[in-house]
N, C-alpha and C positions, 0 to 999 in steps of 0.2 A: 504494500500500500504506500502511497506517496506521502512525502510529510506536507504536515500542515503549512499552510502560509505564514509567513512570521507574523507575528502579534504586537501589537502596541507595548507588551509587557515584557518582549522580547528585549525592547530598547534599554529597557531599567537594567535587566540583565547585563546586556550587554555594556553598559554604562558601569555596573559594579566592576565588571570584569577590568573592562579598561583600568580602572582604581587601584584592584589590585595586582594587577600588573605594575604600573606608575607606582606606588609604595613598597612592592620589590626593587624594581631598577631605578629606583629615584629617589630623592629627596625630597620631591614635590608632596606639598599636604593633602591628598587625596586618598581616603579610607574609603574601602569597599562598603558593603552593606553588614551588619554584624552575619545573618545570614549566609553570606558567604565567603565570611573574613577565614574560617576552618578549611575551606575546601583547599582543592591542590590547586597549585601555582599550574600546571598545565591546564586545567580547563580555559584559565585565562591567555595563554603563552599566544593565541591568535594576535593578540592586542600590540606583540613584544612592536612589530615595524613601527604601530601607529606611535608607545612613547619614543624609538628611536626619531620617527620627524619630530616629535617637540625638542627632546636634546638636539638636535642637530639643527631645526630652528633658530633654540636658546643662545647656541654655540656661533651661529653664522651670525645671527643680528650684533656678539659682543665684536667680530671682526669686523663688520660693516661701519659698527662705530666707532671703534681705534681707528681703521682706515679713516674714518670721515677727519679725524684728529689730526692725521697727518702720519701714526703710529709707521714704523719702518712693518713690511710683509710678515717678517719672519718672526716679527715683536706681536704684530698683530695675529698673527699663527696661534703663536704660543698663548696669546691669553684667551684665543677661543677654545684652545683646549684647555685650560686651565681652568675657564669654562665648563665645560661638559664635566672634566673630572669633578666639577663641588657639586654640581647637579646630579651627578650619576653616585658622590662618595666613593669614588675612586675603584667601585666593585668588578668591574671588568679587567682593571689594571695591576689591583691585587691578584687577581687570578692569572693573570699573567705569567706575573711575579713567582707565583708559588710555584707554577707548573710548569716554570724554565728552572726551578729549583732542583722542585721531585725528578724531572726528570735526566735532567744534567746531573745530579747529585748522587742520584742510588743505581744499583747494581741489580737490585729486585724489584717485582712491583710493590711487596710489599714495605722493601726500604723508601722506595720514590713516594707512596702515601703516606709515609712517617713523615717524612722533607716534606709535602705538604701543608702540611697539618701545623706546622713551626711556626709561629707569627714572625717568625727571625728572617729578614731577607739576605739571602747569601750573594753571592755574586754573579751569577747565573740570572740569575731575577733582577739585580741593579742596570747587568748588561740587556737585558730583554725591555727593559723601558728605555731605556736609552734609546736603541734600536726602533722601538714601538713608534715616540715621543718624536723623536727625528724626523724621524718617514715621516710623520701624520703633519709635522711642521712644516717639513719643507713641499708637500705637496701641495700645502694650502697655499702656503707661501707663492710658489709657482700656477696655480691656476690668479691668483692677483686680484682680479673685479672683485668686489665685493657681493654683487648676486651671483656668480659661478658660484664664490665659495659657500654662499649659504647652499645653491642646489647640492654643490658638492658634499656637503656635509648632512644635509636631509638624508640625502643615497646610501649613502656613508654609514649613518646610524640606523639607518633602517635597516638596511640588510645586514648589518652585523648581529643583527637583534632578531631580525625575519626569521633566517634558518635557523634558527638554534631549535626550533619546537621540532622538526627534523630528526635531528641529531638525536633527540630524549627520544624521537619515535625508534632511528633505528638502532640505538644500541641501548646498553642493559649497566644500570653504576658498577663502576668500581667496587664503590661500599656499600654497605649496607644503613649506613647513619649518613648526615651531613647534609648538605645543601643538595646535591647534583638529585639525591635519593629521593628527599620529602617532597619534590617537584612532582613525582610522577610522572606517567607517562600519555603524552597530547594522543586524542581518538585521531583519525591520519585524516578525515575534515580539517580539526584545528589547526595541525599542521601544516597542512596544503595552503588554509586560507592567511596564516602567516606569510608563507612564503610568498604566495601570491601577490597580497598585500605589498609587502617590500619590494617585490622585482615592479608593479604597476608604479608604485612611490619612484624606485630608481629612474625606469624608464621616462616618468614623465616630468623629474627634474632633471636630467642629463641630456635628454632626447633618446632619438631609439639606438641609435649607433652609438655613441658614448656607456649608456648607460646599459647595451645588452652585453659589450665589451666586461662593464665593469662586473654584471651578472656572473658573466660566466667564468671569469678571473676569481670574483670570490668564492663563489661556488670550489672553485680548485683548491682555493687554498684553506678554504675553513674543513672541506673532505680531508683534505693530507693531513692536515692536524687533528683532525679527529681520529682518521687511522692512525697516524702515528700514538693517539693517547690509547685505542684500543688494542695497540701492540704491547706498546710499556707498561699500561695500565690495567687491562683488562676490560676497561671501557670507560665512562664520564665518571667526574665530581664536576662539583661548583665551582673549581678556579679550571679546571680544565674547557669548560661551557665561558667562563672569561676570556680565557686564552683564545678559543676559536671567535667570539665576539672579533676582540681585538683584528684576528689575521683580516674577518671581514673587513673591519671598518677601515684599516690599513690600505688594503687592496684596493678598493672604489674609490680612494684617493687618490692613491697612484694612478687610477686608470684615469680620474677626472683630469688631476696634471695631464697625462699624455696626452687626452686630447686638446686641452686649451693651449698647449703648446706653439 
């Protein structure tokens, strides 16, 4: 039997969901409904592209107006990301951090989830932002106008954020505690309609050749990283689901530069 049409009451739902998606990945004061404050973060994970356009928004309008000020590109870079990271609480960048730890650091999976788990950042993790931070700077830097780099950056956050509901679909956590685990796993609708979401987002702030470029770039590189974590790892945590954010968001940067090149 076919499903019903969507309902007026659909909207409140889907309105809670957004929320609690945005009070996982944000800082923004936006509480779900108590109702559905319990349930798992994957029912909600359709929503991840939509808070990725608001950080990426939030993040393009602070270089739009450093640039308006005269700020040098690469100053005006750095405070949009600087930007997103107080908006975001640095949750993607942490995970970064750990999981260029765990995995440079240990010898087993299960020494690489101890490194982890270490609030300590080692040096693996110092150099992985560095790297992160650079790239995402100097691409912004290089694409220059001020509305590229908001497109750029919508793109950017959204599909870093898109595919992740993906990933929770095709693979299984590492552990059995922690962040990557209490997520759940997205019904493959949710996930689709994430993804889909983000690559529509991408293509229609980049255009279609920029932005199916940048698609299928991140697409490459948030996979490798995820294989690569379900080799080392035996499959996700929460700083590993960071890590692959991050290659995303990296990527679509990269790709924006090359085209406004």
């Amino acid at each position: 039997m076919a499903d019903p049409p969507p309902h007026w009451s659909d909207a409140a739902r889907w309105w809670g969901e957004f929320c609690r998606a945005c009070a996982f990945l944000t800082r923004l004061p936006l509480a779900p409904p108590p109702e559905q404050a319990a349930a798992p973060l994957a029912e909600a994970s359709w929503a991840f592209p939509l808070v990725g356009l608001v950080v990426g928004l939030v993040s393009g309008l602070a270089y739009a107006l450093a640039a308006r000020f005269h700020v040098p590109p690469l100053a005006a870079a750095l405070i949009a990301l600087g930007v997103g990271v107080w908006l975001t609480g640095g949750l993607h960048e942490d995970g970064l951090a750990d999981t260029a730890d765990g995995l440079g650091g240990g010898d087993e999976p299960e020494a690489r989830l101890a490194i982890m788990r270490d609030s300590r950042i080692g040096a693996f993790g110092v150099l992985a932002l560095i790297f992160s931070v650079g790239l995402r700077a100097a691409a912004i830097a290089a694409i220059g106008a001020g509305g590229g780099v908001i497109a750029a950056l919508i793109a950017a956050h959204a599909v870093g954020r898109g595919f992740l509901p993906l990933m929770l679909r095709a693979q299984e956590p590492a552990r059995s505690d922690g962040l990557g685990a209490e997520a759940g796993k997205p019904a493959p609708a949710v996930a689709w309609t994430a993804a889909g979401l983000a690559a529509l987002i991408a293509l229609v702030a980049l255009d279609f050749l920029p932005g199916f470029t940048a698609l299928v770039a991140a697409a490459a590189a948030m996979s490798a990283r995820a294989v690569l974590a379900q080799r080392q790892l035996g499959g996700y945590t929460g700083d590993v689901l960071g890590a692959v954010e991050q290659s995303g968001e990296t990527v679509v940067l990269l790709a924006a530069a090359a085209w406004a090149m």
